[in-house]
C-alpha positions, 0 to 999 in steps of 0.5 A, a space after each residue: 526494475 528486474 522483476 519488471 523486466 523478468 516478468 514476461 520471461 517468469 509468464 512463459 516458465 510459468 506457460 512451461 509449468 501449466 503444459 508439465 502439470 506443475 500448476 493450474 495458472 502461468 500466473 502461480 508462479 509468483 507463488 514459488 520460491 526460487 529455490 522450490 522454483 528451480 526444483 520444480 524446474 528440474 524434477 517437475 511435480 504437481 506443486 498446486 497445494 503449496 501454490 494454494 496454500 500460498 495464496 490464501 496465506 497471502 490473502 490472510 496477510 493482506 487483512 492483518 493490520 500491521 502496527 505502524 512501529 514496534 516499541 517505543 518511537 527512537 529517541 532521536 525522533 521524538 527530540 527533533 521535531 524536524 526527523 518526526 516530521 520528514 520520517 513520521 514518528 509521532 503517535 496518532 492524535 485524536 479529538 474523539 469530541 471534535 471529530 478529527 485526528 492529526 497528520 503531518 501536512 506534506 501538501 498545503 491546501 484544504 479540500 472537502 469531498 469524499 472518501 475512499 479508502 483504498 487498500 490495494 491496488 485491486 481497488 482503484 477502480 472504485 475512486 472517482 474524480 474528486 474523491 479523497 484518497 485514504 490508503 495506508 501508504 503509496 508506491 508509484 503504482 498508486 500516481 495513477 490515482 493522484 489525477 484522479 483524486 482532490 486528496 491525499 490522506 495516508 497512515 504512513 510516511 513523513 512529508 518526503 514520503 512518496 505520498 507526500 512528494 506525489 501530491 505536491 507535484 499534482 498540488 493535492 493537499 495531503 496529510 500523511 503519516 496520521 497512523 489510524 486513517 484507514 482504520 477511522 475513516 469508511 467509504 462515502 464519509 465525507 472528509 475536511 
């Protein structure tokens, strides 16, 4: 919660730094280390190239497609099928001929409507009621989107994933932890 609460107070240093000429927006601030930060605090500078070098560093990240895991799955997952299940350690299964892939069923149900995949939370606009949620995984940020939706399908977690326990509070059926979701299914396909 600190940097919920820090939030309106890091905004008005950021309102200080845009006066000073630091940088262009209050908002560039979240783009500094609290090092460069407390610097820039102490001898303002121009900081515009760093703030800029910043964001588009970020927007690079944001593209890439992290690997669920690195190496071999722990062992101690791959002998329990309990752990594979809560932690979701399993490889992804495919039946190219069949047309569909597995998970693990963290919300009971079955629910047919179309999908959505969602990256970030600058999309959630573009969800409507009814649609099939397809992220790579969620955060409270994302519940908002849990009234709205008749699915849950994620890349990451085991059925005590936050994906998995938020839609088992609403009663959406959900399959999380299918690793490949957001890199198979594309917006308007329709999803059993």
């Amino acid at each position: 919660m600190l940097p919920a609460k820090s939030r309106l107070l890091l905004l008005r240093v950021g309102e200080l730094l845009v006066e000073s000429g630091a940088v262009g927006y209050k908002e560039d601030i979240f783009y500094l280390f609290a090092d460069e930060l407390l610097d820039v605090l102490e001898h303002p500078k121009d900081v515009t190239d760093l703030v800029e070098r910043r964001m588009r560093e970020h927007q690079e990240n944001k593209q890439k497609q992290v690997p669920a895991y690195y190496g071999p799955p722990p062992a101690a997952a791959r002998e329990d099928p309990l752990l594979e299940r809560i932690f979701g350690g399993k490889l992804p299964e495919v039946d190219e001929e069949a047309r569909q892939f597995t998970g693990y069923a963290a919300s009971q149900g079955v629910y047919m409507g179309v999908v959505k995949v969602v990256r970030d939370p600058a999309e959630f606009a573009k969800v409507q009621k009814g649609d099939v949620l397809v992220c790579k995984t969620t955060t409270p940020a994302w519940t908002v989107l849990f009234s709205v939706v008749g699915a849950v399908v994620t890349d990451a977690g085991g059925i005590l994933s936050h994906g998995g326990t938020v839609a088992r509070e609403y009663r959406l059926p959900a399959v999380v932890g299918t690793k490949i979701a957001t890199a198979t299914l594309k917006d308007g396909m329709s999803l059993r």
